[in-house]
C-alpha positions as CSV (number, residue, x, y, z in Angstrom):
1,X,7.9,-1.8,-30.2
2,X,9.5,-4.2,-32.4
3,X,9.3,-8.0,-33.6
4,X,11.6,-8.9,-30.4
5,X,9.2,-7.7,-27.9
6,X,6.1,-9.3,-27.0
7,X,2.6,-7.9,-29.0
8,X,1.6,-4.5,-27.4
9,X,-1.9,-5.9,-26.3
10,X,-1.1,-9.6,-25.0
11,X,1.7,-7.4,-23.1
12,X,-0.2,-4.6,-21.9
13,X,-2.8,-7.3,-20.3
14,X,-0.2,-9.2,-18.7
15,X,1.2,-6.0,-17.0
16,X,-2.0,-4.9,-15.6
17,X,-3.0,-8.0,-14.6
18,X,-0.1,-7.7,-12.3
19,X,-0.8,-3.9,-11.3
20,X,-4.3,-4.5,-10.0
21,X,-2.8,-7.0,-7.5
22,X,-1.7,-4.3,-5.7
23,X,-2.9,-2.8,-2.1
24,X,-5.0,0.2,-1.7
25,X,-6.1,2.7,0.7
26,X,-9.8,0.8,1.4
27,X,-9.3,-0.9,-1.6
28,X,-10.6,1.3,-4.0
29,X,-8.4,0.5,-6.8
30,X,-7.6,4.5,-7.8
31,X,-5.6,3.5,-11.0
32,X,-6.2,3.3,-14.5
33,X,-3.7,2.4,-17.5
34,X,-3.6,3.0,-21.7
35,X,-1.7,1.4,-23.8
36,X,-0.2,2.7,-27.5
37,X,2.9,2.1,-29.2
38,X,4.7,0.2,-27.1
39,X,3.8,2.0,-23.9
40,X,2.0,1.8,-20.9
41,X,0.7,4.8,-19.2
42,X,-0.7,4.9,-15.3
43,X,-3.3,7.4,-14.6
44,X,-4.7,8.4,-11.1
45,X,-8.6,8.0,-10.9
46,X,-10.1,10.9,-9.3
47,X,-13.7,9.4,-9.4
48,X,-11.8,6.8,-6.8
49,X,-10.1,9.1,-4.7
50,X,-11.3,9.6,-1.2
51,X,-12.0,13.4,-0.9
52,X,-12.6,13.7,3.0
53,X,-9.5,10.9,4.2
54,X,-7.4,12.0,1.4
55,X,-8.1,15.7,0.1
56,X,-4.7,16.0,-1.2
57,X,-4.3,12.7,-3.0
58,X,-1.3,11.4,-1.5
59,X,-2.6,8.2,-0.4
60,X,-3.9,7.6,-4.4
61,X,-0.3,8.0,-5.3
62,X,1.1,5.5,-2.8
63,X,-1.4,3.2,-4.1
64,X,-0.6,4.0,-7.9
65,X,2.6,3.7,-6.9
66,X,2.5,0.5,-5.7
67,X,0.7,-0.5,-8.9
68,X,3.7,0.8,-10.7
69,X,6.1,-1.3,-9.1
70,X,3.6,-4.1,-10.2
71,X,4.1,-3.0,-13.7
72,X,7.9,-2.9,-13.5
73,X,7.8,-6.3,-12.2
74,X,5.8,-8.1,-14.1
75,X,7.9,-6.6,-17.4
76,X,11.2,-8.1,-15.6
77,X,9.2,-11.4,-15.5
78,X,8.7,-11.0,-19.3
79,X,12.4,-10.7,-19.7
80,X,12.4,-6.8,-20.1
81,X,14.1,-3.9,-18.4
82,X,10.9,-1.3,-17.7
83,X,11.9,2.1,-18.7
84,X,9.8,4.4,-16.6
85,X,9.5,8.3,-16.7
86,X,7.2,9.6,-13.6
87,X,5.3,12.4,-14.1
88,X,6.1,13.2,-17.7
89,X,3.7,15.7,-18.4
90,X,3.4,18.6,-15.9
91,X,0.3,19.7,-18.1
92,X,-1.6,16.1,-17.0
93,X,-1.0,15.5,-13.6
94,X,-3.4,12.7,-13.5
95,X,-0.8,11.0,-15.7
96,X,1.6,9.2,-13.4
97,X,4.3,7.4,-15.2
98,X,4.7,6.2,-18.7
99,X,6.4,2.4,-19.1
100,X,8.4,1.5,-21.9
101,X,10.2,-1.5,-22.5
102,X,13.8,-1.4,-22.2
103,X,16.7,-4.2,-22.9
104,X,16.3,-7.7,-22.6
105,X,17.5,-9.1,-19.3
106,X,16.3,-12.3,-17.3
107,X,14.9,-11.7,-14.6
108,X,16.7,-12.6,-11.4
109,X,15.9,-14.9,-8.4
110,X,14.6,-12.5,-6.3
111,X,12.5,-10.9,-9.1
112,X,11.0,-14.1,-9.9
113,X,9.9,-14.7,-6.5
114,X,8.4,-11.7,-5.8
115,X,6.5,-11.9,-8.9
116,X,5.0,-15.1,-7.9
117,X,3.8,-13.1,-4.4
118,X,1.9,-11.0,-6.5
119,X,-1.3,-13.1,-6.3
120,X,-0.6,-14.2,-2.8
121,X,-0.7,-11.2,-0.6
122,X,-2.4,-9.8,1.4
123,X,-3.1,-7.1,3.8
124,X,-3.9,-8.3,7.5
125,X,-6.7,-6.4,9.7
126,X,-6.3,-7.7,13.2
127,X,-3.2,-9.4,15.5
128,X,-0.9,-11.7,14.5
129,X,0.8,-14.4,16.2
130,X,3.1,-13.8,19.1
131,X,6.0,-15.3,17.0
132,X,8.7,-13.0,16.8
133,X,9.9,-11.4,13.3
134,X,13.6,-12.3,12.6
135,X,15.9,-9.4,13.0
136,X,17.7,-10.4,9.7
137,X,14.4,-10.2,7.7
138,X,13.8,-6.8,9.1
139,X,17.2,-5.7,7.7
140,X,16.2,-7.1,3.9
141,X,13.1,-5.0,4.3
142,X,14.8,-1.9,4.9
143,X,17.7,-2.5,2.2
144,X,14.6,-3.8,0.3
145,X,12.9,0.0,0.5
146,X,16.1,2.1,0.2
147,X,16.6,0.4,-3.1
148,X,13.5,2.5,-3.9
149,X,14.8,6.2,-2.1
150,X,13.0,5.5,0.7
151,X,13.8,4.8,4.4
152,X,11.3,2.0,6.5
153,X,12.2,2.8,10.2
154,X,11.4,0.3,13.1
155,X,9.4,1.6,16.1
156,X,11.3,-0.7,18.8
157,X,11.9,2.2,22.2
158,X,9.0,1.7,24.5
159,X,8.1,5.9,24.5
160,X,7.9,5.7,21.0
161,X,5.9,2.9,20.6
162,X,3.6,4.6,23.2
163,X,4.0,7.8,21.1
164,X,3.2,6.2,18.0
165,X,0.2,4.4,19.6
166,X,-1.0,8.0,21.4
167,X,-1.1,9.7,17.4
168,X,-3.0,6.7,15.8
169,X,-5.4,6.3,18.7
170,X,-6.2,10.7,18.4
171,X,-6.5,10.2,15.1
172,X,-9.1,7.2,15.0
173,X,-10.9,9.0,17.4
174,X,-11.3,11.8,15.0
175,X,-12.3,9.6,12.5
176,X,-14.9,7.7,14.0
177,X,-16.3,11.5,15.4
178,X,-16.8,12.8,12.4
179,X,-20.0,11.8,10.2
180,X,-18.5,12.4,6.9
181,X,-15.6,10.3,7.7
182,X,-17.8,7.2,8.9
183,X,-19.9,7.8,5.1
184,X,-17.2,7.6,3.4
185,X,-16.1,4.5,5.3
186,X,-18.8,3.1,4.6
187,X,-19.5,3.7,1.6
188,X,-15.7,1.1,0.7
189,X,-17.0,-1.6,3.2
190,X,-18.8,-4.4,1.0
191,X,-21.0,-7.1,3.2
192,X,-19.5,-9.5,0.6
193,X,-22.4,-10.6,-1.6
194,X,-22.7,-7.7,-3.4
195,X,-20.6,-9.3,-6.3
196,X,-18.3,-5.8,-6.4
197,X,-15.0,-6.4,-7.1
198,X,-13.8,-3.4,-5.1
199,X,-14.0,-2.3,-1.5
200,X,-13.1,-4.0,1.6
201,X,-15.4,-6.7,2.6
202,X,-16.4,-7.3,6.4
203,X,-14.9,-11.1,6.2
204,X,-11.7,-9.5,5.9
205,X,-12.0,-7.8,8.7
206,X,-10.5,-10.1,11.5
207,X,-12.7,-8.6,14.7
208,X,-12.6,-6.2,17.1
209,X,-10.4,-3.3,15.5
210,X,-9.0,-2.4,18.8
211,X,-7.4,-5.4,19.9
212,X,-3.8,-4.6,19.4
213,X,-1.4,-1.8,20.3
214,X,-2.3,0.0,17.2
215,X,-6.1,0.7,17.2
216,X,-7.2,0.1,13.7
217,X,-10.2,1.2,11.3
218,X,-13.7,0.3,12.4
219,X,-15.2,-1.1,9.4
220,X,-17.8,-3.2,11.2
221,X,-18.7,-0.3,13.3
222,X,-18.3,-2.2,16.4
223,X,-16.8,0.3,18.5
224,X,-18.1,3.8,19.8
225,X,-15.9,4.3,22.3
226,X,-11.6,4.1,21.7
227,X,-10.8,1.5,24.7
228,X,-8.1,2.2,27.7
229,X,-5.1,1.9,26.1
230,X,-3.4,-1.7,27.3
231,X,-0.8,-1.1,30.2
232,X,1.6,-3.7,28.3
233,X,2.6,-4.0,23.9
234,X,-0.3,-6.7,23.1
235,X,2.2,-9.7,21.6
236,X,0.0,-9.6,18.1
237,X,1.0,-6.3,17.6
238,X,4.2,-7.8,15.3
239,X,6.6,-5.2,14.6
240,X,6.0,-1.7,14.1
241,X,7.7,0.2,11.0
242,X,7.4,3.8,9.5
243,X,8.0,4.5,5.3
244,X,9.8,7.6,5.1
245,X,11.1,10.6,2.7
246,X,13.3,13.2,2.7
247,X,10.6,15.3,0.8
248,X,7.0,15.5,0.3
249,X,6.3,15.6,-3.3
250,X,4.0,13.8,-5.6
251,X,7.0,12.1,-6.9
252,X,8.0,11.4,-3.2
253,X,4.7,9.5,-2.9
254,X,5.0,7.5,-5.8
255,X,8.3,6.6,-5.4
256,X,6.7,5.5,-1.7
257,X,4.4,3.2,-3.2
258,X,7.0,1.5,-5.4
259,X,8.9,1.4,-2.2
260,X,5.9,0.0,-0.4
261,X,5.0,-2.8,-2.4
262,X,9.0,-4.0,-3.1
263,X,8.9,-4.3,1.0
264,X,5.2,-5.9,0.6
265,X,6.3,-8.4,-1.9
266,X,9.8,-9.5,0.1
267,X,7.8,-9.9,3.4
268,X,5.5,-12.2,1.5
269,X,8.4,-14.5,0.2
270,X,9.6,-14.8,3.7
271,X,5.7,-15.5,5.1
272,X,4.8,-12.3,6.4
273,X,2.2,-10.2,6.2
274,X,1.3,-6.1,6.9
275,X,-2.2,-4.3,8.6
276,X,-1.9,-0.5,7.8
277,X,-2.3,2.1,10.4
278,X,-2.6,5.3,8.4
279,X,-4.9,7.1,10.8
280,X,-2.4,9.4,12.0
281,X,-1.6,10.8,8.3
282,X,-4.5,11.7,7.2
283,X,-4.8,14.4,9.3
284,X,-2.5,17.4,8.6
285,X,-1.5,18.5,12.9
286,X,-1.3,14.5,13.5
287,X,1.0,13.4,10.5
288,X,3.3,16.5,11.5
289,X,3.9,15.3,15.2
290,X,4.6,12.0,13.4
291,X,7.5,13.6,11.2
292,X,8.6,15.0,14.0
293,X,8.5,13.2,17.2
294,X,9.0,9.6,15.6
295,X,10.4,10.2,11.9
296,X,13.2,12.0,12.6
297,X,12.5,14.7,10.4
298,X,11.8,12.7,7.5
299,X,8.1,12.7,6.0
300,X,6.4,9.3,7.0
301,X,3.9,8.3,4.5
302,X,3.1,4.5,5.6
303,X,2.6,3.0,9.1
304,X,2.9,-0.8,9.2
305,X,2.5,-4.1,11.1
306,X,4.1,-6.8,10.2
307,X,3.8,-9.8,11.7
308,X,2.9,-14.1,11.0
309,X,-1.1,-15.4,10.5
310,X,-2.6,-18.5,10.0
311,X,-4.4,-17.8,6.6
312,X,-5.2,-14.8,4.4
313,X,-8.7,-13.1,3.6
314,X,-7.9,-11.3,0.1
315,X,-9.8,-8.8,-1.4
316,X,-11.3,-8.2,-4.7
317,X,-9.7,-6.7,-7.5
318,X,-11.1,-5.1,-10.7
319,X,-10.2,-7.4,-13.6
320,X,-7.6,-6.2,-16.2
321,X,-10.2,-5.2,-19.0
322,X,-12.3,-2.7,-16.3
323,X,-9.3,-0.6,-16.3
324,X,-7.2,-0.6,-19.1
325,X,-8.3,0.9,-22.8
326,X,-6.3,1.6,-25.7
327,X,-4.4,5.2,-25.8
């Protein structure tokens, strides 16, 4: 790194400030970065990844991923093209991406915006109000993913919503059956006063879990039954969408978590806000009839709402210095 670029340390906190911002499969955070001669390197966290909801670690990725995109971000901010190689050593696959810093380049409008979202979203847990999304917006988010190789798909005909609801309902209910599941749970829900800065604590959650067309986790452990499903779309459902690949790689998920978070950012710009219904995927017969009765053949590997609330509950992140050393 020469004289033109900014110090390596100063830098490399900058950056990662940024990353931690990012969402996470119950918040855990699964990421951690070194820095060293100009580089930044992401590495998946295994002591953070969730071994019974995720045995496979694709949901880590997503959420490095995301992180990633973070990274890149914050280094257009800075005035830099990132230079990112994913993957780059089949002999570490806990190593994720190396970042290097490429050209000088201002960063654009839209860049600049989204950077400023960083610290202000959010991930919603309940409905949203019945406003309607604009159809126009929906259109940015999907140009917004395919600028990343993925597809985001909305879930608009009545049997597929239905559908869609049926898989995340079965898949919930096998979730909250299943002891190990409900530990594990558990063991990510924070009451709060705890003072750890990971974890999802129970003021985020906004009530009932079941109180929209998607049923959603149970992290207050209010529920023991699933409910009737409602005859009629609940109105703070918002608007359903599916992230997609044409393959099912670990680069296809981290490409799907830079995707996620670009379509995370633009929504916040434009006020809007996402729950996550992964239920579905985390079980290998369910995420299948997903693929293929709602995907279109493609591999989903994010199911969003997106709709409008009142005012945000954010979570707690791990400060830069908790996860970053020098390489």
């Amino acid at each position: 790194m020469d004289a033109a670029h900014p110090q390596v340390d100063h830098a490399a906190n900058r950056l990662v400030r940024a990353a931690v911002t990012a969402p996470s499969v119950h918040n855990t955070q699964p990421w951690l970065f070194t820095h060293g001669e100009g580089e930044l390197d992401l590495y998946a966290d295994g002591r953070r990844r969730l071994l019974l909801s995720d045995p496979d670690g694709r949901e880590q990725l997503i959420s490095c991923g995301a992180a990633l995109f973070n990274v890149r971000l914050a280094m257009r901010h800075l005035g830099y093209r990132p230079l990112v190689q994913p993957l780059p050593d089949p002999r570490a696959p806990a190593r994720l991406a190396r970042v290097g810093w490429g050209a000088y380049a201002p960063p654009t409008a839209d860049e600049s915006l989204m950077y400023r979202a960083l610290w202000q979203r959010h991930t919603h847990r309940g409905p949203f109000r019945a406003s309607p999304l604009p159809w126009p917006l929906l259109a940015e988010l999907r140009e917004q993913a395919r600028a990343e190789g993925t597809e985001l798909y909305t879930v608009e005909a009545p049997h597929a919503r239905r559908r869609l609801a049926e898989l995340v309902r079965t898949a919930e209910a096998v979730h909250r059956g299943d002891p190990g599941y409900r530990a594990e749970l558990a063991r990510w829900t924070r009451p709060g006063r705890d003072g750890r800065p990971d974890g999802v604590p129970l003021a985020a959650c906004a009530g009932p879990p079941d109180s929209t067309g998607l049923v959603g986790r149970d992290f207050l452990r209010l529920t023991r039954a699933l409910p009737t499903p409602p005859a009629l779309w609940p109105p703070g459902t918002g608007v359903v969408v599916l992230l997609t690949t044409a393959h099912d790689t670990r680069e296809d998920w981290l490409r799907a978590g830079q995707a996620l978070q670009r379509v995370l950012l633009h929504a916040t710009v434009r006020w809007t806000v996402a729950a996550f219904h992964t239920q579905p995927l985390e079980v290998p017969w369910l995420r299948e009839q997903v693929r293929t009765t709602i995907a279109r053949g493609e591999f989903p590997q994010m199911i969003l709402r997106l709709g409008h609330v009142a005012r945000g509950r954010p979570t707690p992140r791990r400060p830069a210095d908790a996860v970053l050393t020098a390489g």
